[in-house]
Backbone as CSV, one residue per row, in Angstrom:
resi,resn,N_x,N_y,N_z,CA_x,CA_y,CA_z,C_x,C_y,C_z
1,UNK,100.604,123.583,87.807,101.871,123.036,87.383,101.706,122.220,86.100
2,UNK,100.483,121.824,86.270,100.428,120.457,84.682,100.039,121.773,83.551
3,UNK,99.355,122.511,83.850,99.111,123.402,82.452,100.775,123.932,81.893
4,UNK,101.146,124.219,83.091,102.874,124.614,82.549,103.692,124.149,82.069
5,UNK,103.362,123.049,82.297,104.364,121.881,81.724,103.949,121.510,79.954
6,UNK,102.717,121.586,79.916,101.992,121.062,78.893,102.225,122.607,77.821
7,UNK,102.348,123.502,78.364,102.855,124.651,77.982,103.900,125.038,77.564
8,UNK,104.718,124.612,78.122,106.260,124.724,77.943,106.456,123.263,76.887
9,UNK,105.839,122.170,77.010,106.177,120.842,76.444,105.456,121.616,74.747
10,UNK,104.580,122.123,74.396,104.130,122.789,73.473,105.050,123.820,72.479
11,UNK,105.403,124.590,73.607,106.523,125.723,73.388,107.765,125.065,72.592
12,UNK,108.295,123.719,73.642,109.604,123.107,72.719,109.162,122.161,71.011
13,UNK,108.059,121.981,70.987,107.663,121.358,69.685,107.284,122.101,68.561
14,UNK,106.727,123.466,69.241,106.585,124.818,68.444,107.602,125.116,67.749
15,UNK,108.844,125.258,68.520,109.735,126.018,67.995,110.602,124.738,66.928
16,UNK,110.612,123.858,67.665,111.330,122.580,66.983,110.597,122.462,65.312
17,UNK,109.526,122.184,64.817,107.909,122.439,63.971,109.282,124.031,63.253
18,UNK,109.459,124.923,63.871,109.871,126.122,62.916,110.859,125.976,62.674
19,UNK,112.348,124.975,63.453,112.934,125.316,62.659,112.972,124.006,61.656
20,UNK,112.054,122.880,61.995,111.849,122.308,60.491,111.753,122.449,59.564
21,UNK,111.099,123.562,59.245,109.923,124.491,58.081,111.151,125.286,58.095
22,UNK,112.053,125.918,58.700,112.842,126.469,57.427,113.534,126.053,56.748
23,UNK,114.266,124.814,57.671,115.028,124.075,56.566,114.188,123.481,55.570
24,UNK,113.044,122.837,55.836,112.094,122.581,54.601,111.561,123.753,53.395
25,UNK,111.679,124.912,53.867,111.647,125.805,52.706,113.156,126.351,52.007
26,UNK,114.149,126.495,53.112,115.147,126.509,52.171,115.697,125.276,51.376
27,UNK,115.548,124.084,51.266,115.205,123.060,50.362,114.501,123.487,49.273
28,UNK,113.573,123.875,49.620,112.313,123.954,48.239,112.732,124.909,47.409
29,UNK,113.376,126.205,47.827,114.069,127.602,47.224,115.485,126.952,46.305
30,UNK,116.083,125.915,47.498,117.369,125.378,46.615,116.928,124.426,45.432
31,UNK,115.997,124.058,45.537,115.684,122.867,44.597,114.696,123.545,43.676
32,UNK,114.390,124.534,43.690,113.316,125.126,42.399,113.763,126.283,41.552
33,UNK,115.024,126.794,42.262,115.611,127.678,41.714,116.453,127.309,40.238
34,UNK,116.345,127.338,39.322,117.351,127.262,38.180,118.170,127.533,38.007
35,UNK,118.843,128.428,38.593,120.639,128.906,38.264,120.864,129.341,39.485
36,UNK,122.044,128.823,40.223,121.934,129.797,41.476,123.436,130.551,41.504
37,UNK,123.424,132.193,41.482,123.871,132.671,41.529,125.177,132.936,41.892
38,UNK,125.517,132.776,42.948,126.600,132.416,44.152,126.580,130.958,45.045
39,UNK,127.086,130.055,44.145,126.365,128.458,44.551,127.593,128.461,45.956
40,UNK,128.808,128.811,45.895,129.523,128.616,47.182,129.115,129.212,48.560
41,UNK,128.322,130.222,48.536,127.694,131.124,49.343,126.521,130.441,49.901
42,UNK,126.186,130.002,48.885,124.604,129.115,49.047,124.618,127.794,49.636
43,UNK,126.140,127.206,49.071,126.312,125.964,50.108,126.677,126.097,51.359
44,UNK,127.441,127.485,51.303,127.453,128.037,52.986,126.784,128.050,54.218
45,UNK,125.471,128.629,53.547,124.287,129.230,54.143,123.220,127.939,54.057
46,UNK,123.360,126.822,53.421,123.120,125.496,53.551,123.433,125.019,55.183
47,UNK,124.637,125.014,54.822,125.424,124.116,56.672,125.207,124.949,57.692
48,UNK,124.961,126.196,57.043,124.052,126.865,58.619,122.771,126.549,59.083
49,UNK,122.247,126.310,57.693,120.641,126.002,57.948,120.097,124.691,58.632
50,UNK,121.227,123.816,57.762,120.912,122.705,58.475,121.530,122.008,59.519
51,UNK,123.103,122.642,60.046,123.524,122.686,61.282,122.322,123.236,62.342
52,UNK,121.894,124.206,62.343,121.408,124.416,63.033,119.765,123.746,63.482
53,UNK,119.416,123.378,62.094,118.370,122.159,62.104,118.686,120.987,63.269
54,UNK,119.412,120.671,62.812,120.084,119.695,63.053,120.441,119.490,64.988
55,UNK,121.621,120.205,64.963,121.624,120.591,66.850,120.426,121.326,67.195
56,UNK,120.140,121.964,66.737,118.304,122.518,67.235,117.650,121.395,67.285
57,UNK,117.259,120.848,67.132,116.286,119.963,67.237,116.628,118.478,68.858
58,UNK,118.339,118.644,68.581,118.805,117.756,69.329,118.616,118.634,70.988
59,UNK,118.893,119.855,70.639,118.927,120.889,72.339,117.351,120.838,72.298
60,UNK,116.519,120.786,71.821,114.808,120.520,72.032,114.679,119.061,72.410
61,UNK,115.451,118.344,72.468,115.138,117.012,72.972,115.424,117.085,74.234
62,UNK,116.825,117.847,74.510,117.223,117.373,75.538,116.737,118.035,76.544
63,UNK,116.314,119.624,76.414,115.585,120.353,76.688,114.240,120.043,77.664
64,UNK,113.609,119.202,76.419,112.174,118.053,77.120,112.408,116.854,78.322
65,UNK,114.000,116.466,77.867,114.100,115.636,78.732,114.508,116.600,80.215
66,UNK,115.149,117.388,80.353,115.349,118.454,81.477,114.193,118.533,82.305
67,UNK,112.709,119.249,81.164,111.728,119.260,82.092,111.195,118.212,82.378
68,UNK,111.075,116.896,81.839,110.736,115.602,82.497,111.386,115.272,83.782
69,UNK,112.567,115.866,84.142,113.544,115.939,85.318,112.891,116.737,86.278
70,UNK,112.214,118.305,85.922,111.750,118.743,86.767,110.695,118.664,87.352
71,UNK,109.805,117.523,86.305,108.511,117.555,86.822,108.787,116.390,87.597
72,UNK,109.870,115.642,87.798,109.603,114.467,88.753,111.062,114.618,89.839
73,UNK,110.582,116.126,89.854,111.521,116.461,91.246,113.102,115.917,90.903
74,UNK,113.733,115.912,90.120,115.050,115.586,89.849,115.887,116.759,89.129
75,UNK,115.534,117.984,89.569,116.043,118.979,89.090,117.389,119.070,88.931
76,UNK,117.787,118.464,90.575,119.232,119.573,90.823,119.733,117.659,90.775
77,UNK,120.155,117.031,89.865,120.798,115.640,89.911,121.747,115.437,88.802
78,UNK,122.530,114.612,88.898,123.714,114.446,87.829,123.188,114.467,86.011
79,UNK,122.100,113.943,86.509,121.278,113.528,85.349,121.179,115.108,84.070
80,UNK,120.570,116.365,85.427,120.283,117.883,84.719,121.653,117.894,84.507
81,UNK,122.554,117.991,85.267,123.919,118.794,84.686,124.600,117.551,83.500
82,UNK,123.954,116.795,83.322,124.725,116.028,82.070,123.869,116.513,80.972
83,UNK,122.476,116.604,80.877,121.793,117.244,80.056,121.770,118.712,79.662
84,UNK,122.559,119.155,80.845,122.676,120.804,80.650,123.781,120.988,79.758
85,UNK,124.687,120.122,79.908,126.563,119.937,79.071,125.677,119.655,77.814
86,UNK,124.975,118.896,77.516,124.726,118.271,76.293,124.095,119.324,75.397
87,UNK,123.379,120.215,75.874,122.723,121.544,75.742,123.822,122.404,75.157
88,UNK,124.645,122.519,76.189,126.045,123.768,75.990,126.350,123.188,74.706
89,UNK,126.804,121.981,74.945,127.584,121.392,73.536,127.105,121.711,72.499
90,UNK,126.128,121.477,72.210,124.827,121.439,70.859,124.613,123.114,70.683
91,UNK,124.171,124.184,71.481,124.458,125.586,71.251,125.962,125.729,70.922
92,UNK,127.238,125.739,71.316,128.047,125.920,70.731,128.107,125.382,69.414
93,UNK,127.619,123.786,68.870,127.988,123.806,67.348,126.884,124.344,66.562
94,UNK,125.605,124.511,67.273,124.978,126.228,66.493,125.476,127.397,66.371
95,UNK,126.233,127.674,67.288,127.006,129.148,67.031,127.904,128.643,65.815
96,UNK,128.647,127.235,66.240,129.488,127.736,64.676,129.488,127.406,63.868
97,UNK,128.031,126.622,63.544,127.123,126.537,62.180,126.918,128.243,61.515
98,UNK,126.411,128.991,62.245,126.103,130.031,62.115,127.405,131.503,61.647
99,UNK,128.791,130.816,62.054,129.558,131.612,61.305,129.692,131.277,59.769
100,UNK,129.059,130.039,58.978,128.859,129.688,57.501,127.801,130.675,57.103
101,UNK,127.049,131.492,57.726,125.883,131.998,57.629,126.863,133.431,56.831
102,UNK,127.711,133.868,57.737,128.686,135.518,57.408,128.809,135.702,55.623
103,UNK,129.520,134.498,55.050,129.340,134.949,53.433,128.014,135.258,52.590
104,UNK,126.901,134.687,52.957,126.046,135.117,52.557,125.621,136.600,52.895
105,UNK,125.701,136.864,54.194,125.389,138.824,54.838,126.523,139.000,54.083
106,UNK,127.586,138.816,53.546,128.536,139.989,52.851,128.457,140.027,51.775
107,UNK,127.561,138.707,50.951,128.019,139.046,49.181,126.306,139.873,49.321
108,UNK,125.416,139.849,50.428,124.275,141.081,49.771,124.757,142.119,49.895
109,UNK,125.551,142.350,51.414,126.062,143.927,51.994,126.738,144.435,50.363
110,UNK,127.649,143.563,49.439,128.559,143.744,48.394,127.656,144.251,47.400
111,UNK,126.142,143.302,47.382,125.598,143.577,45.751,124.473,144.811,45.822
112,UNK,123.916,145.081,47.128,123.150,146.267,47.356,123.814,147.186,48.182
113,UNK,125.098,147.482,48.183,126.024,148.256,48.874,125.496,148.837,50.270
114,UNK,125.309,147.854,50.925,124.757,147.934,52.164,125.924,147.571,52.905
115,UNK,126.310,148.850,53.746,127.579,147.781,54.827,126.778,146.884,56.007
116,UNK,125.594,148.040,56.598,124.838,147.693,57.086,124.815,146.319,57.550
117,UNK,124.347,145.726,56.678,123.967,144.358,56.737,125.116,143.658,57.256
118,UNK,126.721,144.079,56.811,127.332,142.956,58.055,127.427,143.291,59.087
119,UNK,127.242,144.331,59.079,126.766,144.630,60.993,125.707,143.447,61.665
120,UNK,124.529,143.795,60.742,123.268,142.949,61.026,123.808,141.343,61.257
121,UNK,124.337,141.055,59.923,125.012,139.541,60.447,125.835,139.003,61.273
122,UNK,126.135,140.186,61.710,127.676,139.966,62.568,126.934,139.745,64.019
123,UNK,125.810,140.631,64.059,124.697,140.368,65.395,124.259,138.848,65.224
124,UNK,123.682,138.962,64.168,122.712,137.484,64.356,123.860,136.508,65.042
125,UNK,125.035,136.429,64.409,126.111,135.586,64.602,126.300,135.406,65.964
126,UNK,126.201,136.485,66.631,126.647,136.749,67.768,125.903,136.239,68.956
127,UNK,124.581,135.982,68.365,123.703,135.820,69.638,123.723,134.059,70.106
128,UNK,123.820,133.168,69.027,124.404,132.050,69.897,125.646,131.664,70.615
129,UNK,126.435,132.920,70.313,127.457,132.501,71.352,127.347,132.727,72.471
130,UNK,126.290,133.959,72.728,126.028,134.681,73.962,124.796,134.192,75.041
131,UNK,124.421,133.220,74.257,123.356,132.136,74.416,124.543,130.867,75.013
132,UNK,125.671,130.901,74.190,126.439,129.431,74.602,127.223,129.784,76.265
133,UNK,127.368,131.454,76.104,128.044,132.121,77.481,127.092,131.388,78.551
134,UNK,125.840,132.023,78.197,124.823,132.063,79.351,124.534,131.066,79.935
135,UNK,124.595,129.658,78.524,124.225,128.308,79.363,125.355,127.720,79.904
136,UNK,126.319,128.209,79.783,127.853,127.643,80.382,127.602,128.141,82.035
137,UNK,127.426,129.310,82.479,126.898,129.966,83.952,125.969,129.096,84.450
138,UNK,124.529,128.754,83.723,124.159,127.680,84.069,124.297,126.755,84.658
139,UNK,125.278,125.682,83.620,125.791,124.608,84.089,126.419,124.741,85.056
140,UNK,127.087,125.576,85.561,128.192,126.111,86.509,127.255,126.291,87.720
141,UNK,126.265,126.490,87.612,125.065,127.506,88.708,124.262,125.945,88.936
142,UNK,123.740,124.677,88.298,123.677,123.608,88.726,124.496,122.483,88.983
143,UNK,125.658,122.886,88.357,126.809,121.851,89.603,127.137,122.535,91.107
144,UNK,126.963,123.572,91.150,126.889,123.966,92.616,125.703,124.056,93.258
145,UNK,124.804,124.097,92.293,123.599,123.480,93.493,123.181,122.221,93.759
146,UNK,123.874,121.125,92.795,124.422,119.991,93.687,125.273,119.492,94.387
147,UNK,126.646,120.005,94.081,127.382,120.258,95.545,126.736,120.414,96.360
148,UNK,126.252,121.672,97.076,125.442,121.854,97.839,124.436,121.033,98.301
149,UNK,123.415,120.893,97.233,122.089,119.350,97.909,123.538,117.928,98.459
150,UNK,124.062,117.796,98.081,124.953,116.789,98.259,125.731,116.774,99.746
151,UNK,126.269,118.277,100.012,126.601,118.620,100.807,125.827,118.436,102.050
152,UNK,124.741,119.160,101.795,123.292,119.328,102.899,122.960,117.777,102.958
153,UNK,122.935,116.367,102.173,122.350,115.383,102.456,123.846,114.585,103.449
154,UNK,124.945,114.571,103.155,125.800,114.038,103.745,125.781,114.696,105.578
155,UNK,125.604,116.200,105.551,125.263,116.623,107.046,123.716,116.176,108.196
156,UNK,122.897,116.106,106.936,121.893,115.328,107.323,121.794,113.779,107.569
């Protein structure tokens, strides 16, 4: 159980560490570049980058704090389903950080006549909402399994 934890506690700093580094390289691209092309597009694709910096980093906190819940047996308590909402919340304003992301997939689809590509963006777009679906069931799937523990301790 402790390697897993230390595993998973790894896993959330990993990913947290990447999406630092992109917003730290798209910084360095915005700031070294000399003329930028499509600057409204670019400030677009800015508030995606760093929206999502941004609530990413906050759903990796809360994330850690979740499994600090599970490792001390407080799984199914008011505590997870307030941290699980806080989760939902923070993926939803990644998903709609991530619709600022769409003008950028359309002025390339436009300049290399690729329709392609808003297909492609229209996916990427898509997957934190379907991520925001999934953790909404969640939350839904641990308020009834505290009902339930709640239930079972009041009969006991």
């Amino acid at each position: 159980m402790k390697f897993r934890r230390v595993f998973l506690n790894l896993a959330l700093l990993f990913i947290t560490g990447f999406l630092w580094l992109v917003g730290f390289l798209y910084l360095v691209q915005l700031f070294s570049s000399k003329q930028l092309e499509h600057p409204m597009v670019i400030s677009l694709l800015g508030i995606a980058v760093f929206g999502t910096v941004i609530f990413g980093t906050q759903i990796m906190y809360f994330l850690h704090q979740i499994l600090h819940l599970i490792v001390n047996y407080q799984s199914f308590s008011q505590a997870s389903v307030t941290l699980i909402r806080k989760v939902r919340r923070n993926i939803g304003f990644v998903s709609i950080s991530f619709l600022f992301s769409m003008p950028f997939f359309v002025t390339i689809a436009n300049s290399d006549d690729a329709p392609g590509v808003i297909l492609l963006g229209f996916a990427i777009i898509c997957v934190p909402f379907a991520i925001y679906i999934f953790s909404q069931i969640i939350e839904e799937l641990f308020e009834s399994a505290l009902n339930l523990q709640t239930d079972h301790d009041l009969t006991v």
